[in-house]
N, C-alpha and C positions, 0 to 999 in steps of 0.2 A: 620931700617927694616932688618929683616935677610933674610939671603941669602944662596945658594947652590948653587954648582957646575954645570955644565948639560957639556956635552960634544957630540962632530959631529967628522963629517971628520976636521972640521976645529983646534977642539984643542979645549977646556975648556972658558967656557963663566959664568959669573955669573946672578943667576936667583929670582928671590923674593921664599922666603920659599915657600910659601903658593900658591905660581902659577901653574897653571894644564900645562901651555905649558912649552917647553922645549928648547935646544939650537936654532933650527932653527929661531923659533918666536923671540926667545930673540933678536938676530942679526938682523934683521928686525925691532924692535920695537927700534932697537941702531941706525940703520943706515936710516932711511924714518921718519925724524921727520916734515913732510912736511904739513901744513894747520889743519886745523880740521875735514877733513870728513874721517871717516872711512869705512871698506868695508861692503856694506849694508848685512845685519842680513841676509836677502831675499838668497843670495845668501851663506852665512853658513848653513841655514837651507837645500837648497838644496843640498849641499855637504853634511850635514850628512843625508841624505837618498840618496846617493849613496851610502856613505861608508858600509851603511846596506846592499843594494841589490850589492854592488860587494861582498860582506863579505859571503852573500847568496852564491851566483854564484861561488866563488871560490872555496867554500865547494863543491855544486852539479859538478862541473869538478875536482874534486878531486884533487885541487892545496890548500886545506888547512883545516888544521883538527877542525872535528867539533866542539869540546870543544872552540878551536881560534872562529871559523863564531859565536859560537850562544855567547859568550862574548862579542864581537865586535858587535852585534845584540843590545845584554842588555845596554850595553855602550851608543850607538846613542840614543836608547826610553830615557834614562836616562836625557841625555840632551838636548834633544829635549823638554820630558813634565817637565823639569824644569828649572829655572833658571840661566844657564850658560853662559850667553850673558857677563859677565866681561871676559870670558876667552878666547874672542875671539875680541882683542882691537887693531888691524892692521892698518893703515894709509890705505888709497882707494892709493895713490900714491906711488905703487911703483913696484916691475917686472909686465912688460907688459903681461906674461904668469900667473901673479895670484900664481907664485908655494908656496909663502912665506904663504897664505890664506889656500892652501891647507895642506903645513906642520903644519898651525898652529891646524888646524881640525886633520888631524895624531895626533899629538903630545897629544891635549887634550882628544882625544878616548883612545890614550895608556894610559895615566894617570887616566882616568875613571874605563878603563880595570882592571889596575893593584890596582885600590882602592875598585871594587868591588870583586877581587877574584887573592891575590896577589902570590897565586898558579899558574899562569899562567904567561908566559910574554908574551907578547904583544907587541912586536915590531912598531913603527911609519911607517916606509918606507917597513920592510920583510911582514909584516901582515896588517894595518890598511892600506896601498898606494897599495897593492899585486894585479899585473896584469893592476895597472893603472899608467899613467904619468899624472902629474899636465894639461899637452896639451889635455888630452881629459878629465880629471875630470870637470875642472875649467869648460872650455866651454858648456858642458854638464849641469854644473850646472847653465849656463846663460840661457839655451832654459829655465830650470825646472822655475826658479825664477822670468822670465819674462813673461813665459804663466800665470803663479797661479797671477803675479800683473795685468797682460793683461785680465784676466777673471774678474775681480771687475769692471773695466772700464766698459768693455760690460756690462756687471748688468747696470751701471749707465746710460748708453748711451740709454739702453733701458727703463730707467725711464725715462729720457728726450725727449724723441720721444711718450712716452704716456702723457705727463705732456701736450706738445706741441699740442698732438691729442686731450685732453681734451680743451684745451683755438681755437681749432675749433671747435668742438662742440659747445662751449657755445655761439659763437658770430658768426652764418652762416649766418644770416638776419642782419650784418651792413655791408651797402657798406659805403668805403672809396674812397679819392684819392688818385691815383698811385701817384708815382714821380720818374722819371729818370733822369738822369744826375743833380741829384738834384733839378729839377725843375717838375712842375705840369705836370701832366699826366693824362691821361684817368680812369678812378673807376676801381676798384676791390672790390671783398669781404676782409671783414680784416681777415676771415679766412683763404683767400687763401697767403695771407702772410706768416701765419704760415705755412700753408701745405708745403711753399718752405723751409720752415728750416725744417720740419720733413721728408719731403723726402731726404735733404742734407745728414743729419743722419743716416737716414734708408740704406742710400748708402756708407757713412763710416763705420756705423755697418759691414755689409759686408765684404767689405775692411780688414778692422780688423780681421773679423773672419778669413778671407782668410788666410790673412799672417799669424797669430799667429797659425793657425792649422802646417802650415811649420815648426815651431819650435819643435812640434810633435815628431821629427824625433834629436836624439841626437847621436855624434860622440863617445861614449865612446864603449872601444875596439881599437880605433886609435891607442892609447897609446903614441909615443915619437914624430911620423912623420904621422901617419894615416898609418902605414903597419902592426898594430897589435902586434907587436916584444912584446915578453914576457906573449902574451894572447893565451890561451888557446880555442878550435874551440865551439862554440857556448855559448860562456861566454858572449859575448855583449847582444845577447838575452833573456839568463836569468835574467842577470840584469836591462833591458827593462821591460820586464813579470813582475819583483818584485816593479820597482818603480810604472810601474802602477796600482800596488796593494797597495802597500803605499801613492800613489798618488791622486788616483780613475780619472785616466790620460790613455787617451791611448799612451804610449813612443812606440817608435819603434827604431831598429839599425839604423840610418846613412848607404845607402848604398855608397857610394864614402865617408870613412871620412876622407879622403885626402883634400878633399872640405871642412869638417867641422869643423878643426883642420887652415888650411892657410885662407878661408874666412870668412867673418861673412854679407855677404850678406841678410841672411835672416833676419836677425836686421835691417840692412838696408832699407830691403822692410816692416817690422813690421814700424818701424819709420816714413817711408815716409806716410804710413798711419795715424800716431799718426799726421804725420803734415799737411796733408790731415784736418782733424778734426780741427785741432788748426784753420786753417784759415777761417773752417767755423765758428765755434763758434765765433771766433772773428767778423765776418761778423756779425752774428744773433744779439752778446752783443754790438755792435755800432748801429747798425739798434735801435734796440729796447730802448737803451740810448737817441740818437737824437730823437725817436720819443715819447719820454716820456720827452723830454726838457721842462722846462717851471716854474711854470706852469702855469706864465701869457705871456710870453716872448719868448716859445719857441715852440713846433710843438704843444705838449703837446696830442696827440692824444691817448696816453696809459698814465695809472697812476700806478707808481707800488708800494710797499709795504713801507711805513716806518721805515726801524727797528733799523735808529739811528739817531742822532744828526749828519746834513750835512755839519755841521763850526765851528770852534771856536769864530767867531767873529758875523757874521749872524745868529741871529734867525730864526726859523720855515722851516731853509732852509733842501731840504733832496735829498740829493743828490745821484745818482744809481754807489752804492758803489758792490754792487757782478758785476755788467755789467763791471765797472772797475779793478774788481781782477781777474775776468773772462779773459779781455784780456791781462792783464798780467803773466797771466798764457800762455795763448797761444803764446805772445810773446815769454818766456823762451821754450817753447817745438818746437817753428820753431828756434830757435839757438843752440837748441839741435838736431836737423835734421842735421846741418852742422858739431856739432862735430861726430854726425854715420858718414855721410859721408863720413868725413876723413881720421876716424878711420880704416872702412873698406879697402877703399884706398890705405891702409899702412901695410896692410901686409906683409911678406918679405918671400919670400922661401917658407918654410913649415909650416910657424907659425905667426897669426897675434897677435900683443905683443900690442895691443891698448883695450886686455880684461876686465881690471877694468875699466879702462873709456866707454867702450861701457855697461856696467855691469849696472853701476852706473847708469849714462845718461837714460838707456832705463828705469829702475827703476824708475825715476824722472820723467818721461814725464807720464808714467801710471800712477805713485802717483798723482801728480799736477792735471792732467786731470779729472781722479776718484774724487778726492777731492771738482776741482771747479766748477764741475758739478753737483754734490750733492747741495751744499753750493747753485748754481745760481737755481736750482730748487726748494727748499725746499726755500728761503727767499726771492726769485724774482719770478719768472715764474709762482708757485703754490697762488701767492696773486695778479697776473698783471690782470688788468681789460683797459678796451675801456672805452675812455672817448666820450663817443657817441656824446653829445652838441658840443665837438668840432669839432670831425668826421663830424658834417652835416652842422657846419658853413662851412668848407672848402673843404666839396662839393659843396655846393649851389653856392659857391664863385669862383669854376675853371673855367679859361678859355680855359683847353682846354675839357673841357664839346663841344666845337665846332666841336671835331672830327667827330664824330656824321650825322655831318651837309655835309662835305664834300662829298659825295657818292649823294647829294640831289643839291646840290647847286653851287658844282664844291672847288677844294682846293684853288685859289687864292677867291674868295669871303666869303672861310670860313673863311681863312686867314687873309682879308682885315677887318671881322667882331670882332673877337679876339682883333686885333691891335685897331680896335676903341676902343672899352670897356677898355681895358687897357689904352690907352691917357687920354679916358674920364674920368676915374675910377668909368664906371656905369657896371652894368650886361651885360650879353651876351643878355639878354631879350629886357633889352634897348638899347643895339646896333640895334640889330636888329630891334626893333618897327624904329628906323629911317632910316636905310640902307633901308628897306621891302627888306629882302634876300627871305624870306618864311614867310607864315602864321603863326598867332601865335599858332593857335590850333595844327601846325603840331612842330612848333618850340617844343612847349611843350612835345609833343607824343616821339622828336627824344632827345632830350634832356634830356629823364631822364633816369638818371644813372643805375636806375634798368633795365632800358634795354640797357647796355652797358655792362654787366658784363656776 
């Protein structure tokens, strides 16, 4: 493969002909040959719509001429609407500040630059980095990448909160039995089951919204330490005004970016909500697993959809394969709450160096979550039906259908009436006909479930 020279502050590095980055990248892709994940796309993309609106802004404060903003302009559209994702091939592991991600963006806009109009130069750090440091690009580019992943979720979230309100609907006139601590309990509606997952939802929705509107607010203008050094007076703002016109985003300045340059709390507080979520979901996809067990052998009170082969070795068997990917997904997104944690934690001074891994991480909990909540609605949730036959054997069959009774009869003879039937392993009807706790006509009247709900 041929090769060319590229040169830094550091001295002469060799580079692939035909590569748009330059020495800094090159050194980076020499020295971080660490695992296989690279820096997500999510977060290139929003670095080049910075480099557009500071390219803007540095022209409107008259720190750079216009022929440089509107080529640096042409440059970003260029590789944004087309395919340049080989040219930006960086390891996710390596400076905690992201700067090698950032030059690698420099690097490739110059090279764009100078391929579309070699009339011009185009400097990587004097012109394409101008007015910015990697400490407020990078992190700036974590609020943009993680709201635009965080906005799919909420889409999703509120497909599943209407999937949910639809499977109340449908089923408002079956009562069930309760069961707490694992054991029988008093009836409910089976719709009112679901209602508690849909309002768990409706209240991480929320949540969500909350924190991710926080990220709203971006540190760029910070520049090296959050004191601005090398920026020019109402440049953060113009650059704001421009992405969320390229955005269709409301961005605003950071005001303390002293705060948004050393912590990354507000990740923090996005995540804890992502894991907020995770723990319900996981709740809902067990609940609805166990209660779909069977389906001669186990609760079997829901039936949910077939949509593959449950064994390699068992026939006909179908096992609730999305309730199982479902919570393995939300396992990975509560293990990813501990590394934000951390992450945040660990900032030192003026600068928290735990940026790609917090970058990544949040990127991965929004991805996953978006994903397994589509997949769990559309192949589970949207085909789950109430297995009604079974629902009213194990109604007709509870003992503590007795609760009932207590308010009439006192709790120790309702009590004493349960534990018969149970020893005997007859009805609560036939406990009663030989205890004579109450009438049967009245036993009947207090005992049925539709008047318990």
């Amino acid at each position: 493969m041929k090769k060319r020279i590229e040169k830094d502050s550091m001295g002469e590095v060799e580079v692939d002909a035909n590569a748009l980055w330059k020495a800094q990248t090159q050194r980076s892709l020499n020295n971080f040959k660490i695992g296989n994940e690279k820096m997500p796309y999510e977060i290139i993309h929003a670095l080049l719509n910075i480099k557009k609106a500071c390219a803007i802004a540095n022209f409107k404060t008259d720190n750079l001429e216009k022929k440089k903003s509107e080529l640096i302009v042409k440059a970003v559209d260029e590789v944004i609407e087309n395919d340049y994702k080989q040219a930006f091939p960086l390891c996710l592991w390596q400076t905690g500040s992201g700067t090698q991600t950032n030059m690698n963006v420099n690097e490739v806009l110059s090279s764009v630059c100078n391929k579309l109009d070699d009339s011009i130069s185009i400097h990587p750090n004097d012109d394409i980095n101008k007015s910015q440091s990697t400490n407020d690009t990078f992190p700036s580019a974590m609020h943009i990448a993680t709201i635009l992943e965080t906005n799919k979720l909420i889409k999703k979230i509120e497909v599943l909160i209407s999937s949910i309100k639809n499977i109340e609907d449908q089923n408002k006139n079956i009562v069930k039995i309760g069961r707490t601590h694992l054991q029988d309990a008093v009836p409910l509606k089976f719709s009112d089951v679901f209602s508690a997952f849909r309002s768990a939802f409706e209240n991480d929705l929320e949540f969500i919204k909350n924190a991710n509107e926080k990220l709203l607010e971006i540190p760029i203008g910070g520049s090296a330490v959050g004191s601005g050094l090398n920026v020019k007076k109402s440049y953060d703002k113009i650059v704001c005004e421009n992405l969320s016109k390229q955005l269709n985003l409301n961005i605003k300045p950071m005001e303390n970016k002293f705060y948004g340059l050393s912590y990354k709390s507000l990740f923090s507080n996005l995540h804890s909500s992502f894991n907020t979520l995770a723990t319900d979901l996981f709740k809902m996809a067990n609940d609805i697993r166990y209660l779909s067990s069977g389906p001669r052998c186990g609760i079997g009170e829901i039936i949910i959809p077939s949509n593959e082969p449950g064994s390699s070795i068992m026939p006909g068997k179908v096992n609730p394969t999305q309730a199982e990917a479902l919570i393995q997904v939300c396992a990975q997104v509560m293990g990813n709450n501990t590394i934000i944690s951390i992450s945040n934690s660990s900032g030192n001074f003026e600068l928290n160096v735990f940026m790609p891994l917090i970058a990544n991480t949040m990127l991965q909990s929004a991805r996953i979550l978006t994903d397994a909540i589509n997949s769990f609605v559309i192949h589970l949730l949207d085909g789950l039906k109430a297995n009604e036959k079974k629902i009213d054997y194990y109604l007709k069959n509870s003992l503590m259908l007795v609760t009932a009774l207590s308010p009439h009869i006192g709790y120790d003879k309702a009590s004493k009436l349960a534990k018969y039937a149970h020893e005997e392993d007859i009805s609560l009807k036939e406990a009663n006909k030989k205890l004579k706790f109450i009438e049967d006509n009245k036993f009947d009247e207090l005992t049925n479930p539709n008047n318990m709900i």
